[in-house]
C-alpha positions, 0 to 999 in steps of 0.5 A: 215629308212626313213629321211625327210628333213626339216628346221624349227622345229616346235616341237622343234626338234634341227637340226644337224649333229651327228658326231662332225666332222660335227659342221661345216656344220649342216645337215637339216634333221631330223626322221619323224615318218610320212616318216617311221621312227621307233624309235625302230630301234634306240634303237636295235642300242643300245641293247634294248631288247623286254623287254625294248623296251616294257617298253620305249615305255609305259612309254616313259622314261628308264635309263639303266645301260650305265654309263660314267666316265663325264656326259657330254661323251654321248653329244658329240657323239650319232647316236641318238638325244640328251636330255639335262637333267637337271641333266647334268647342275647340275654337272657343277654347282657342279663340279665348285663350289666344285672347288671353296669352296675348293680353299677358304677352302685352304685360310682357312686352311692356315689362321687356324694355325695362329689364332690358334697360336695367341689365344695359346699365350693370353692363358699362362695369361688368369687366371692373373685376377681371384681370389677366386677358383684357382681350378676353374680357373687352370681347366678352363685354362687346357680346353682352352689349350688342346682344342687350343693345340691340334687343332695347332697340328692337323694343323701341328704345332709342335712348341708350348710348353705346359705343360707336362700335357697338352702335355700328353692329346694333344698327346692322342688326336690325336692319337684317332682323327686320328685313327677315330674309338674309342667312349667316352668322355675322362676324362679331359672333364668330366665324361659322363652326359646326356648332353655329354654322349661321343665323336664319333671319326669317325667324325674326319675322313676326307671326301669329298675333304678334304680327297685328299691332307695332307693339307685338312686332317689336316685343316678338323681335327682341324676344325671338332676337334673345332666344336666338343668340347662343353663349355656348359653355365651351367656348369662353368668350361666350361663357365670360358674357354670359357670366357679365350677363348673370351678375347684372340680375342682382337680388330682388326686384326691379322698381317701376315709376308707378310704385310696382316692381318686377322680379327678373326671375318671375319674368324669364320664367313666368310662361312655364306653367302655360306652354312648358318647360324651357329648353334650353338654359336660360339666364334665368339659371345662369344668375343663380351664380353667387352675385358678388360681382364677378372678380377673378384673374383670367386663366385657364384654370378659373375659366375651366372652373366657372364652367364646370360649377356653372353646367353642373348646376344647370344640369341639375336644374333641368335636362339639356335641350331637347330641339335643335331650333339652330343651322348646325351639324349635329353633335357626335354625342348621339344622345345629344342636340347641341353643345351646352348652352345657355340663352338669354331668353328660352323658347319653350320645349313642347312634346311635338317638337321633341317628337320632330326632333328624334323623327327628323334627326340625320343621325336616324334618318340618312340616305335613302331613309332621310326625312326633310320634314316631319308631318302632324299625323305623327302628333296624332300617331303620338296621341294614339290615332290608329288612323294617322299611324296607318298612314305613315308611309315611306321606307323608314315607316317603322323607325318613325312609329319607334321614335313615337312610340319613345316620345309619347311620355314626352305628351304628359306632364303638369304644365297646361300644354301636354294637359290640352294634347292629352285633351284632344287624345280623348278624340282618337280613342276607341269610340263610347260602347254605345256610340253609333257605329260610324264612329268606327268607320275610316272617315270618321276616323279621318274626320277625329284626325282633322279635328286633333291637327287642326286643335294642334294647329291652332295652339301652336298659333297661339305660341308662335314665339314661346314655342321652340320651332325645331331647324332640320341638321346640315349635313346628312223646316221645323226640325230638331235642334240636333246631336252632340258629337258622343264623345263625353270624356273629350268634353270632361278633359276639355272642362278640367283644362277650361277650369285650370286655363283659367286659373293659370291665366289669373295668376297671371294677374295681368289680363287686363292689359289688352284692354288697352286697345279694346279702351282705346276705340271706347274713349274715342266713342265716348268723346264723340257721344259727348261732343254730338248730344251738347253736353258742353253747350247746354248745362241741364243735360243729364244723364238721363238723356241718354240709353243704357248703351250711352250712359255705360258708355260715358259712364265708363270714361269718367275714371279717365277725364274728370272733367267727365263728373260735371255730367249729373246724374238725376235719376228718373221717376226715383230710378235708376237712368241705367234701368229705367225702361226708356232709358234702357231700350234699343238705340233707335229710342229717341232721347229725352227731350232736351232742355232749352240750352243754356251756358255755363262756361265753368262746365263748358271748359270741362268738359270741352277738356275732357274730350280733349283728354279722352281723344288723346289717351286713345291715340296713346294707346293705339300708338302704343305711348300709354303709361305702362301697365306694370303697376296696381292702378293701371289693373284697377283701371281697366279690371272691367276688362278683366271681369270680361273675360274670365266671365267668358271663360267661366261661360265656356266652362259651363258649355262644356260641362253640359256637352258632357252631361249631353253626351252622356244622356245621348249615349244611353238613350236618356230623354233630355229635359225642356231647358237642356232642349232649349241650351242645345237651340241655343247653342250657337248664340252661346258660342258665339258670346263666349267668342266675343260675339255679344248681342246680335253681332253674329249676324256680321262675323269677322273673317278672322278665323284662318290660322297658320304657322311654321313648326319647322325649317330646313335651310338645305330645302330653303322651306318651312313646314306650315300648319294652319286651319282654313275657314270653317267647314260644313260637316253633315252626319246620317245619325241613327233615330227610330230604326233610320237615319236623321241628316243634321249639320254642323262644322268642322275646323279644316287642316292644312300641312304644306311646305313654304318658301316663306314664314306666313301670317295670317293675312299671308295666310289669307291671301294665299287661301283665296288665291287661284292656286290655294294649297290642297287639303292632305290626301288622308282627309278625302275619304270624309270630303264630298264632292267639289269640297277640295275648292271650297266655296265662299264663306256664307253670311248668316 
């Protein structure tokens, strides 16, 4: 193979040296298909076969069945050069922001219990005032008490007395929300009517991140338990409750312990801004009623009157639901998806569940033209995708593409969820003027598909309990470092919804919390270190014996054990122990030579109970028993953990910016200067930073990336629609240089749509993957797939 050595890129070639060993000193040469490069020498290098190899060289794209655990492995060593894709940003984008919706999901979860507690204790005198229909009145307060009971003990709340009965209905409850497998409607709430027919169990299942930690699972039960239970404004046991309910949330704010307060309003609402609009009414509207204490005589008259004051209000507040998420027959109202109603709690109304909505509704699609399932292409149909149009088939082909075209308004609008679709449209738009003409091909247009389901995939991941799901009616060598994928205004709109996650997630003002569980393992290492070096036994050690990753260890665990501040700190040589250059070397540098020891038993028993303290705090921690973060000293303590990840937020936004300035330069031929050469050799260690992964430990990634979730149900077909994203994929692209073609490599995030028996987990998720009978890809992708790439092979190590 012949090299020609050059210095300007006029085709947007990026030079560098292939080994990361090299960073340092960037080698200036690149293949010139003028000079005798072949680009199908490189690909044999990687097992190509004459099958494939005719394929890429037709189509100029092919994804195999390479896979990574991490997308960003293949970007940090490659003996061809590297393709940015899009898709790679993508999973930074997601990988932080699941990180950081979980950690406001925590302060929820903690904060749950307590509103709960507090509407349960307004309970026991919510019927004071009521005269006239004691039957009404002891069945409307027999609802509000189980819903609220059982919701206290799905978050682990044992201390409440209710009761017998209402403990009888409680416990069974449970039991089935637990079990997540039966389908009815139990009696307390009412026989089946067309409204209610019954209750589908397995939405109680926790999924996603939820499913991970005790704590999560319980908070994703009671949440989904209080989504899930309808108070229907026709029917009047119903609209009592929910009137006993609403006079519970008095004015202002409820106290914690720790001095800090909650707003129960702030609270019901406060994910609206992330993930949208809620759907369905929700208490939160219901308490805006005047909150006198609810006095009135039961009659018709003032029964009809509550409901008309209190859906007139609603109406204004907000439009009625948009998805049906409950087994029902349809309302006669066409117009319509349910009766009036309210929840306690609301999942959240997002522009693909509209869309699946109308493209599923029994009232458009009956008989012959009926639909039991919807399918992601009309997400990417939605968001403009030619591609996913085209492949919509069926008899009633044209109906769906009307209901989309009726539904796109439904994907704009200011919360954070449509800003991210209207992000990944910029990916299915007509490509750049200057863009190399495989851009307009089919399997590109295959592949931008994927990228946008899969982006698709993994948000509605990360909302697995807040999104409401819709339920389907009864009833009817030394190389270049590489390209970047040419799509500039994909990176502009992915830096604008970078910056603005950022400042939703901050308002939040409790990212911290999940630095609960990464504190935890912290404390215990820290107890460990401490107890292995003799800090208790020998009273001249110091911590100068140490190395920057121990002192910052022990460092950071003396805000939790103040026994911890009898270690002295003696600075070496007039500097610093942290940045003296023996004390800050790698782990192997061998201590300071230890003083003879020597007793100090004052010292001894602190420090010995400092350990003590520092185990028990991680246990409570991990077993989800800390004191609860609600209030400002539980945030100044674990802020580090904050400043942790919005730094890597703002490392993200700085990665995208300069993708786009790359994509720019790319597309108009304008060389790119030494230290852009330099960013692009190291995109995939920077990736793999703003992923979590520090220092060096992207050489033993997790494989953790898979993802899956369902987005539908019908309970005829006893199924759910799952979508997910499996393991990383290897994508290879003939890119245009010097009048030939250049072979670089990258990765992909693959999509996966099947129907399931069951709601899966990730781990389920896993499983089934590596299992000998893994569901297949969707047929639309294969045009862009090389051979064998159906059965991926294992995940490669770095």
């Amino acid at each position: 193979m012949s090299i020609a050595k050059v210095t300007v890129l006029g085709a947007a070639v990026l030079l560098a040296a292939a080994a990361v060993a090299s960073a340092q000193e960037l080698a200036a040469t690149v293949p010139d298909p003028a000079k005798g490069y072949k680009w199908q020498d490189a690909a044999r290098q990687y097992g190509f076969d004459d099958k494939s190899l005719e394929a890429l060289s037709k189509q100029k794209v092919l994804v195999t069945g390479d896979t990574y655990k991490q997308i960003f492995t293949p970007y940090i060593s490659s003996i061809v050069p590297l393709f940015i894709t899009s898709d790679s940003l993508l999973n930074a984008y997601h990988v932080l922001y699941e990180e950081s919706v979980l950690r406001v999901e925590m302060t929820n979860a903690y904060r749950l219990p307590v509103l709960l507690r507090h509407i349960w204790d307004r309970l026991e005198k919510a019927d004071a005032g009521l005269t006239g229909n004691p039957e009404l009145s002891a069945g409307a307060k027999r609802r509000a008490q189980v819903v609220i009971a059982t919701a206290l003990r799905l978050t682990g709340d044992t201390e409440i007395r209710p009761s017998a009965e209402v403990a009888a209905l409680v416990d069974k409850e449970v039991e089935k929300i637990t079990a997540a497998s039966v389908t009815e409607k139990p009696a307390w709430l009412g026989p089946p009517d067309e409204g209610f027919l019954a209750l589908d169990y397995s939405r109680f299942k926790p999924r996603g991140f939820y499913a991970k930690r005790p704590l999560m699972q319980r908070y994703f039960r009671a949440v989904s338990w209080l989504q899930a239970i309808p108070f229907r404004t026709d029917h009047d046991e119903e609209l009592l409750a929910l009137e006993m309910l609403a006079h519970t949330l008095t004015p202002g704010r409820i106290r914690f312990s720790d001095g800090s307060n909650l707003d129960p309003l702030e609270f019901l609402c406060g994910l609206e801004e992330l993930v949208g609009p809620a759907d369905d009414w929700s208490l939160a509207v219901a308490s805006h009623w005047p909150n006198e204490g609810l006095k009135m005589e039961l009659n018709q008259a003032t029964l009809d009157l509550m409901r008309r004051v209190l859906v007139g209000y609603a109406e204004r507040c907000r439009p009625r639901a948009k998805i049906n998420d409950q087994i029902a027959m349809p309302p006669a109202d066409p117009k319509a998806v349910a009766e009036p109603q309210f929840r306690i709690l609301s999942a959240h109304r997002t522009p693909d569940g509209v869309l699946f909505q109308r493209t599923t509704d029994l009232r458009e699609f009956a008989g012959e033209f009926a639909r039991p399932f919807p399918t992601g292409l009309e997400v990417a149909a939605a968001l403009g995708s030619p591609f996913a149009a085209d492949r919509l088939t069926g008899k009633n082909r044209d109906k769906v593409l009307q209901k989309i075209a009726e539904t796109k308004p439904e994907f704009s609008g200011g919360t954070l969820y449509p800003e991210y679709m209207g992000c990944l449209a910029a990916l299915v738009d007509k490509p750049e003027p200057d863009a190399p003409a495989f851009m307009s091909s089919e399997a590109w247009q295959a592949k931008s598909c994927q990228t946008v389901l899969a982006g698709w995939a993994n948000l509605r991941h990360t909302w697995a309990l807040q999104a409401k799901q819709d339920a389907h009616y009864l009833g009817l060598c030394e190389v270049p470092p590489g390209f970047v994928e040419p799509v500039p205004t994909f990176f502009a709109r992915l830096a604008r919804l970078v910056e603005r996650t950022e400042a939703i997630l901050g308002k939040q003002g409790n990212l911290a919390d999940e630095g609960a569980y990464a504190l935890a393992p912290r404390l215990r290492a820290a107890a460990d270190l401490i107890e292995k070096k003799g800090f208790a036994t020998n009273s001249e050690l110091t911590m100068q014996n140490l190395t920057r990753d121990e002192w910052n260890l022990i460092e950071g665990a003396k805000r939790h054990a103040g026994g911890l501040y009898t270690i002295r700190y003696e600075p070496i040589r007039g500097k610093s122990a942290a940045t003296t250059k023996d004390a800050a070397t790698a782990k192997d540098t061998p201590p300071a030579k230890a003083p003879a020891a020597q007793s100090d038993p004052g010292r001894a028993e602190a420090i010995n109970g400092a350990i003590a303290e520092l185990r028990k705090k991680a246990a409570e921690l991990e077993e989800d028993k800390a004191p609860k973060p609600s209030g400002v000293s539980f945030q100044v303590v674990l802020s580090d953990t904050t400043k942790d990840l919005m730094n890597r937020w703002r490392r993200l936004d700085t990665l995208t910016r300069r993708l786009e300035t790359l994509a720019h330069k790319q597309l108009r031929g304008v060389p790119f200067d030494k230290d852009e050469e330099h960013f692009v050799l190291g995109y995939g260690q920077e990736l793999a930073g703003v992923m979590f992964y520090d220092g060096n430990s992207w050489l033993s990634p997790k494989d953790d990336a898979l993802r899956i979730i369902d987005v539908y149900s019908n309970s005829l077909k006893k199924k759910v629609l799952e979508v997910g994203v499996g393991r990383p994929r290897a994508i290879y692209v003939l890119y245009p240089y010097k009048g030939g073609e250049v072979l670089c490599r990258g990765a992909v995030m693959p999509y996966y749509e099947f129907t399931s028996a069951m709601r899966l987990t990730d781990a389920e998720w896993k499983a089934l993957l590596d299992s000998k009978d893994p569901p297949a890809l969707p047929d639309w992708i294969k045009p862009v797939l090389g051979a064998g790439a159906e059965k991926p092979a294992p995940p490669q190590e770095h």
